[in-house]
Structures are given as C-alpha cells and as structure tokens.
C-alpha positions in Angstrom: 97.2 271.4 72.7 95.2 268.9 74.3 92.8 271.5 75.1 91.9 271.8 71.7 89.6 268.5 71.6 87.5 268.5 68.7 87.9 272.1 67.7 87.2 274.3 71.0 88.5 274.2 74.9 88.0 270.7 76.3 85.7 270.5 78.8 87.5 269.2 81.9 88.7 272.8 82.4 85.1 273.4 83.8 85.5 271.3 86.7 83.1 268.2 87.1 80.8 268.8 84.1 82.5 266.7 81.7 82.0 263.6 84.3 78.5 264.2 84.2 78.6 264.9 80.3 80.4 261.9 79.8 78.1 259.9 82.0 74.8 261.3 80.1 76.2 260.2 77.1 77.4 257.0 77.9 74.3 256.5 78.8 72.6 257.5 76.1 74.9 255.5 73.8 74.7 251.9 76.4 70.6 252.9 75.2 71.5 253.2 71.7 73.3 250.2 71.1 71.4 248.1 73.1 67.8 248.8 71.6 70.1 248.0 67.7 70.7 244.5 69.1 67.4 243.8 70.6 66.0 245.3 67.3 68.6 243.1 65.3 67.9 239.9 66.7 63.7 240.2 66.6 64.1 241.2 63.0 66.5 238.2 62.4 63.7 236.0 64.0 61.3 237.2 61.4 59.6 239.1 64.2 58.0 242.9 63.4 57.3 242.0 59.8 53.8 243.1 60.2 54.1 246.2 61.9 56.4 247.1 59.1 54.3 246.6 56.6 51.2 248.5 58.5 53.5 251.5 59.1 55.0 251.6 55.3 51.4 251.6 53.8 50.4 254.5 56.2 52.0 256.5 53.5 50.1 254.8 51.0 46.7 256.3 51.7 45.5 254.5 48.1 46.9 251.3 49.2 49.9 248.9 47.9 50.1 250.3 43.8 48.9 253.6 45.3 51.8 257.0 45.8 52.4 258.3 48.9 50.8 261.0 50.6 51.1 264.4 49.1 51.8 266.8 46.5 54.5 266.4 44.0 56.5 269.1 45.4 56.3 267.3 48.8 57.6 263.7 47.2 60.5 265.7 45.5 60.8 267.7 49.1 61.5 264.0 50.4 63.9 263.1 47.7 65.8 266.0 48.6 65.9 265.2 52.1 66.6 261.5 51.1 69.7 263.0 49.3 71.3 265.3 52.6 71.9 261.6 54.1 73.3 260.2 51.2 77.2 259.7 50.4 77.5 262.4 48.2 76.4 265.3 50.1 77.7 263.6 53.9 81.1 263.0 52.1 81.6 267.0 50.4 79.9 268.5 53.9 82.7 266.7 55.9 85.7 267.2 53.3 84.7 271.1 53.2 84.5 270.8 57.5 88.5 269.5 57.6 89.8 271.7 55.3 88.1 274.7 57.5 89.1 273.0 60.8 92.8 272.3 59.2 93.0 276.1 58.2 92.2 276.5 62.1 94.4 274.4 63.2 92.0 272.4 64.9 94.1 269.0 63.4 92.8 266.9 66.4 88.5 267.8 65.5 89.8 266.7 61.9 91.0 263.3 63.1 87.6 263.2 65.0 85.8 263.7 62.6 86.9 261.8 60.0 87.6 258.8 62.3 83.8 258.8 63.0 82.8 259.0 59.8 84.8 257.0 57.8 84.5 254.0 60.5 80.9 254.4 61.0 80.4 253.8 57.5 82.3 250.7 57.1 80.3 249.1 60.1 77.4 250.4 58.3 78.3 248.5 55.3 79.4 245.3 57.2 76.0 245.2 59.1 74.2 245.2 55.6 76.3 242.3 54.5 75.5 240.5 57.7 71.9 241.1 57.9 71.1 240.8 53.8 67.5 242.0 54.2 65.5 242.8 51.1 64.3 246.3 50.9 60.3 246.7 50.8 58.7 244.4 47.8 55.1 246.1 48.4 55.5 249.4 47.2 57.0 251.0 44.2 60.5 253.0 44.7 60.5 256.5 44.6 64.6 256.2 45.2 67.7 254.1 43.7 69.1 251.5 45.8 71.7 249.4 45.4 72.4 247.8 49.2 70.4 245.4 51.6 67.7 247.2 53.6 68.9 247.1 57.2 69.8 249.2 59.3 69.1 251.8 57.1 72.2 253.7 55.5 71.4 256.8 55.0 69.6 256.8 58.7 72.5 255.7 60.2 75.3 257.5 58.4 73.6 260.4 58.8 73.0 260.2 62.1 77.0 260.1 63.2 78.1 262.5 60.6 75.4 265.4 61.9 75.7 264.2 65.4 79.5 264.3 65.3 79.3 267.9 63.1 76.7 269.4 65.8 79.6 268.3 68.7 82.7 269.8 67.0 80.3 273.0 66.2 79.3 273.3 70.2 83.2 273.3 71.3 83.2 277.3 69.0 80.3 278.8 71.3 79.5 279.3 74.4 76.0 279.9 74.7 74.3 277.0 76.5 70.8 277.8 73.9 73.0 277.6 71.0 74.5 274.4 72.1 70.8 272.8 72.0 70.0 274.1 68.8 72.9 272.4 67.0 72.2 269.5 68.5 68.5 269.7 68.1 69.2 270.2 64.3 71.6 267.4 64.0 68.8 265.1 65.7 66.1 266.7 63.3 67.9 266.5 60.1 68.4 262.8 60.9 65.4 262.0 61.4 63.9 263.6 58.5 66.8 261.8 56.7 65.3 258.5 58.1 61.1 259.1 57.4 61.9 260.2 53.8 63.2 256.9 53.6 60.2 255.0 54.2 58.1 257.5 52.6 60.1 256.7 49.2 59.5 253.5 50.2 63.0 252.2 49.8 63.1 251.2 53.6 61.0 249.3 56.6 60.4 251.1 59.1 62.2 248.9 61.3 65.6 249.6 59.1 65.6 253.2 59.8 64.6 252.8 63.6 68.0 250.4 63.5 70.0 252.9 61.7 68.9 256.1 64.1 69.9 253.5 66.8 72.9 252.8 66.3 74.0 255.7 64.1 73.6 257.7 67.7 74.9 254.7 69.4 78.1 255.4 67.0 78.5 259.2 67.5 78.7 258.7 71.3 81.0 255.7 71.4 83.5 258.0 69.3 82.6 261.1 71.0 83.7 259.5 74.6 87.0 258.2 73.1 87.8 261.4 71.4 87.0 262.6 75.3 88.9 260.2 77.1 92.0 260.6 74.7 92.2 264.1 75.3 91.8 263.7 79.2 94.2 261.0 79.1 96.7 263.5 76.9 95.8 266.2 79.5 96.9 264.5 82.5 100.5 263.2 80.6 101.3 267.3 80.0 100.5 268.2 83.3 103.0 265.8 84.7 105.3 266.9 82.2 104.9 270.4 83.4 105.2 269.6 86.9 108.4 267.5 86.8 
C-alpha cells in the first residue's frame, strides 16, 4: 500500500501536517547542505586551518605529544563510540533492520532504507576523493584510518543511517514524546560519533562539522523523496479507485 511509507501509515492521512513536515524539513535540509558548501569551499581556500588546530589541541590538555583528556576507560569509551559510526556496526544494524522490516512486510521502508544508506555512502566516498585532505599531522592516532579526512566518514555516515533509522522507527508509534526521543537519540549518537573523532584525533574539527552537515543534509533529501513518491503513488490509487 502506499500507505505503508517507510514502515508505518503515511502521513498525508492526517490532513495538512505532512505539508508543514515536509516544509520543516526541507528546510532544515536547504540549511544542511548549504552550510557543507560554504564549509567546503573555505576549507578548499585554506581558510579555518587555525581554528582547527586550536580546537583539536583542546583535547590535548599536555599539548601536541601529549593524550587526550581523561581516563583510560574514557579513551576506550570513545573508541567504542568511534566504532557505532563505523562500517561494520552501521552495515549489520541496517542488514538486521531489513530483514525485520521484510518479515513485516514493510518492503517499501526497506528500499528506503537501503537507498539512503547505500547512496549516502558512495557520495561520502566520492567527496573524500574530491577534497583529498590529510587527516590531523599534530597529534598521535588513537584510531586506524585508511581515507582522506573530509567530511568526516564516520560523522556523516552515521548521521543518515541513525537519522533515516530514527524516521522508519517514528512511522510504528504514535506517541508525539516518543517521536522526539528517537530522534533526539539519532541526533545524539551522531554527534558523539563525530567528537570521538576528534578526540582520537583522527579528524579536524572542521571534517566532522562537514560530515554532520551534510550527513543530515542527506537523511532529509531522501526522506522528502521517499515522501513525495509515496504521495505521488497515493494520488495514482485514488484515481484508480475512483474511475
């Protein structure tokens, strides 16, 4: 059924709120995507290299040679944050998601899903190859890395794959609070994700800031086409019916 957009009731049944969702988001997303390309192009210019460098030693409190901040339980607390944004635990949450959706039924959330993902992290790839920026030279790595430094990966990956989970979770309740939390969480989780980046010191600052940017900027360009397909498919089986 076309009702059945991403895994619950689609929206339009509640009369004008999915305009006004749909117009929150989209601007939310224009936001998004346009703060990536002003932050893309003033990092391309060379610009911000100094605040980036201030903000990455603030978690050096003994300088340049110095550890971060902390405890050894909370450096290992951040590599295991570092690791809930990485490909192997994004790629066996959102394989375990389908198969539940799919023993649902819920085949369209699936294709959402997935089509988020799996695109999202090809443009995150492509921008690395475009941009080639060398990770952080001043501190040590507390992380393995084996890709250019902006946007951030695991900032931006993240960001869609929670964002776009938190939105196919929202369609199963109805409770307006609970609706927040997800979402909340989803926006949390990433940006823990992004800080444990820079606190392993495998990331500017300014690459995670990208990756938040247009990892958000992602999950609501997708989330307005799944949207608009589904209103689109709607309207068609209406005036089917009615013929």
């Amino acid at each position: 059924m076309a009702n059945d957009v991403m895994g619950g009731r689609y929206e339009a049944a509640r009369g004008n709120s999915l305009s006004a969702a749909e117009l929150r988001v989209a601007i939310l997303t224009s936001l998004c995507l346009f703060g990536f390309a002003l932050l893309a192009i003033l990092i391309s210019l060379g610009h911000g290299s100094e605040i980036d460098r201030h903000l990455l030693l603030e978690f050096r409190p003994g300088g340049a040679g110095g550890p971060p901040f902390g405890p050894d339980w909370f450096r290992e607390a951040a590599a295991e944050f570092t690791a809930l944004g990485g490909y192997t635990i994004l790629s066996t949450v959102v394989v375990l998601v389908s198969i539940t959706l799919l023993t649902l039924g819920k085949r369209t959330a699936v294709v959402f899903l997935l089509g988020s993902v799996v695109t999202g992290s090809i443009v995150s790839s492509l921008a690395k190859l475009v941009f080639n920026r060398t990770r952080p030279d001043i501190v040590d790595h507390l992380d393995l890395t084996f890709t250019s430094s902006f946007p951030s990966g695991h900032a931006m990956v993240s960001a869609f794959t929670w964002l776009t989970l938190a939105a196919i979770a929202v369609r199963f309740v109805e409770n307006e609070a609970t609706r927040i939390v997800l979402f909340a969480s989803a926006i949390v989780l990433s940006l823990l994700i992004g800080i444990s980046r820079v606190y392993l010191g495998v990331h500017w600052p300014s690459d995670v800031l990208a990756g938040w940017l247009f990892g958000g900027g992602w999950a609501g360009v997708c989330w307005l086409t799944a949207n608009r397909i589904a209103r689109t498919t709607q309207r068609k089986q209406e005036l089917g019916e009615g013929e």
